[in-house]
C-alpha positions as CSV (number, residue, x, y, z in Angstrom):
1,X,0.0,0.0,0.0
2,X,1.3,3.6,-0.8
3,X,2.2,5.7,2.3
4,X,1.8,9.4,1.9
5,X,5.4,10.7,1.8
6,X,5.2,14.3,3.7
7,X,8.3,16.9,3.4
8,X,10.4,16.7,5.6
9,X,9.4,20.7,7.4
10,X,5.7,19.7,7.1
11,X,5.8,16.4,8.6
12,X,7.9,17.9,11.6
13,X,5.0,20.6,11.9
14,X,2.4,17.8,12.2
15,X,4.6,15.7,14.3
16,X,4.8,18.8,17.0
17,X,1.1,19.3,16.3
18,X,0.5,15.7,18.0
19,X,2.8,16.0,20.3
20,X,0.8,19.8,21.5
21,X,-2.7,17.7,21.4
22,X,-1.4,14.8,23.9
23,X,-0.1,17.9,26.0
24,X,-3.2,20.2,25.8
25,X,-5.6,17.2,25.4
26,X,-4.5,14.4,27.5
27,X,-1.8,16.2,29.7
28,X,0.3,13.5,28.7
29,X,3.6,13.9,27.4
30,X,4.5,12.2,23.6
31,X,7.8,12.4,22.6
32,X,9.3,12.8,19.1
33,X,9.7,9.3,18.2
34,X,6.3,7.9,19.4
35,X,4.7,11.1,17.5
36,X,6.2,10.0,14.4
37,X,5.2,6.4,14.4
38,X,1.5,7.4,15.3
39,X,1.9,10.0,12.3
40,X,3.2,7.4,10.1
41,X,0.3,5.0,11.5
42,X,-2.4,8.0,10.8
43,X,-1.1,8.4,7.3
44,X,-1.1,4.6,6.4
45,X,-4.7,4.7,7.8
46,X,-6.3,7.6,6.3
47,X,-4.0,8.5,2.8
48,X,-6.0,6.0,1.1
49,X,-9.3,7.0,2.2
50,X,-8.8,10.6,1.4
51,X,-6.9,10.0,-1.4
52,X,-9.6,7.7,-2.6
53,X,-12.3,10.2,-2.0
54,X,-10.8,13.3,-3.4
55,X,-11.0,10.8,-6.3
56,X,-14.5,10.5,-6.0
57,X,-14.9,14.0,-6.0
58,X,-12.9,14.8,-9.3
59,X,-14.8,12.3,-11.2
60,X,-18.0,14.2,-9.9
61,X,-16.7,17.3,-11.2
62,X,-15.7,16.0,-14.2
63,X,-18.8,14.3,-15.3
64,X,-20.7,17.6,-14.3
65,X,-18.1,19.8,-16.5
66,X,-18.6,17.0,-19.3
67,X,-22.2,17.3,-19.2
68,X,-22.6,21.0,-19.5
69,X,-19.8,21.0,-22.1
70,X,-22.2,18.5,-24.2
71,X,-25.6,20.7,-23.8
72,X,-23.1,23.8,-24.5
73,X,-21.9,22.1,-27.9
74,X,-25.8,20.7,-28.8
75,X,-26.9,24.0,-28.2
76,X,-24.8,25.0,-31.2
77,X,-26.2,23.0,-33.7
78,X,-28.0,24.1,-36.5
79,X,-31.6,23.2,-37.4
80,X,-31.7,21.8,-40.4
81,X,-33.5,22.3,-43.5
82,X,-35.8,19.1,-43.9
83,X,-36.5,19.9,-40.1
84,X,-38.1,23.4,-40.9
85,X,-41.0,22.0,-42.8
C-alpha cells in the first residue's frame, strides 16, 4: 500500500502538532519518536481514504463539466433544413 510521503518541514509541523494535542488534550507527554510512528500509522490509515475520495470528488466534477460542455456544444447546432417543414 502507498504511504503518503510528507516533506520533511511539514511532517515535523504535524509531528509537534500531535505532540501539542497529547499535552493540551490528555496532559500527557508524547515524545518525538512515538509522534512519528503514530503520524506514520495516521497516514497509512487515512491517505487511502482521502486519497480515494478526493477521487471521488474529481470524477463528480468532471462528469458535471462534461455534461454542461455537451448541452453547450448541442446547443450550437443548426436546425436543419428538412427539419423546418
Amino acid at each position: 500500500m502507498h504511504t503518503t510521503k510528507l516533506p520533511k518541514e511539514q511532517k515535523k509541523q504535524l509531528i509537534g502538532e500531535l505532540q501539542h494535542y497529547f499535552h493540551m488534550e490528555r496532559d500527557e507527554e508524547l515524545g518525538e519518536l512515538p509522534a512519528e510512528l503514530m503520524l506514520d500509522f495516521m497516514l497509512s490509515l487515512l491517505s487511502p481514504v482521502i486519497r480515494n475520495q478526493a477521487v471521488e470528488d474529481a470524477v463528480r466534477t468532471v462528469r458535471e463539466r462534461m455534461g454542461a460542455l455537451e448541452e453547450d456544444l448541442y446547443s450550437l447546432q443548426q436546425a436543419s433544413r428538412t427539419a423546418r417543414k
